[in-house]
N, C-alpha and C positions, 0 to 999 in steps of 0.2 A: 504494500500500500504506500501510495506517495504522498510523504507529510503535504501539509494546505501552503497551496503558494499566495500570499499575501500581495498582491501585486500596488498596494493602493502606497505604502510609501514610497515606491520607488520613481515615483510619479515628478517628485521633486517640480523646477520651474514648471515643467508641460500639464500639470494639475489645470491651469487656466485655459486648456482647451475642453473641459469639459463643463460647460456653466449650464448644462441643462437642470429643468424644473422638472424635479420627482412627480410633480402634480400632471404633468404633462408627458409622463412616461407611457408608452406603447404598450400593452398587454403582452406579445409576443413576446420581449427580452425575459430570459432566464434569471433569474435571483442571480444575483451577487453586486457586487460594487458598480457597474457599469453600465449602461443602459440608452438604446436612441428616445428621445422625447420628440420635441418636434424637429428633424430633420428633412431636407429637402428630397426630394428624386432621382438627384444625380447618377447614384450609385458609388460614387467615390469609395464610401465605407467597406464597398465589395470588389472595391480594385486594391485597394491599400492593404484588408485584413480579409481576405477569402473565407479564413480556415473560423475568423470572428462573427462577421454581419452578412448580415440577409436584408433583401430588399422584399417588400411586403406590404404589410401593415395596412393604413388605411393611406390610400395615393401611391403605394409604392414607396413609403420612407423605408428607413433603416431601422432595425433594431441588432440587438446584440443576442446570440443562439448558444455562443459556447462564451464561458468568461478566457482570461488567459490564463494560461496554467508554466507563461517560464517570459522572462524578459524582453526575448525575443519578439512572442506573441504580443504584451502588453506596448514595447516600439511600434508594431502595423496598428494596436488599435489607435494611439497616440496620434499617427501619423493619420487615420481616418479621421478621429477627431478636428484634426487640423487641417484637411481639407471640405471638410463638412460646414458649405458657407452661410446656413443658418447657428451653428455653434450650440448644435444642439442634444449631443451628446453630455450625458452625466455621470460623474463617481462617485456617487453617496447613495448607491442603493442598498448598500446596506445599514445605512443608518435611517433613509423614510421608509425600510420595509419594517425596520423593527419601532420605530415613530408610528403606524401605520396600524401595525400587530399588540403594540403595547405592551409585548414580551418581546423574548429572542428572535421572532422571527418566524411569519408564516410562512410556508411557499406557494405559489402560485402556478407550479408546474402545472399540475392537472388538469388548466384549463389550455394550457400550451401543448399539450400531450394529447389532447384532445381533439386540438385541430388538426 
């Protein structure tokens, strides 16, 4: 089993590519820190991070399907983020899920699992 990769400090200055609103997050993105809210249609998010984002949702925005799981990955999503010119990607979804939940944290899989 592979201990949990934390990717959220490593985010350092590039943290400010991701100012999207929890409130405005897509249903589709999987639980963890990361998340598309309102993004555009471009697809950038699916050129930069392939293995990350999916285009979908409602219009065809982005969301996030897999979190990163090593540096490398968390760089492509950084670099989506930063090509994403609504700036609409967020990294605090694990603090408005657990805001949200009022405990540790619900997940939301089932309804993503479902579609």
């Amino acid at each position: 089993m592979e201990p949990y990769f934390d990717p959220v400090p490593l985010l350092g200055d590039a943290r400010g590519a991701f100012p999207g609103q929890w409130s405005e997050r897509k249903w589709l993105n999987v639980p963890g820190p990361f998340y598309g809210a309102e993004t555009d249609n471009c697809g950038t998010g699916r050129i930069h991070a392939p293995g990350l984002v999916l285009c979908k949702a409602d219009h065809f925005t982005e969301y996030v399907y897999r979190q990163p799981r090593t540096a490398e990955e968390l760089r492509q999503l950084v670099e989506a983020a930063e090509a994403e010119v609504f700036s609409g990607y967020g990294c605090d979804g694990d603090i408005g899920r657990r805001q949200r939940s009022g405990s540790g944290g619900a997940t939301e899989g089932g309804s993503v699992r479902t579609w």
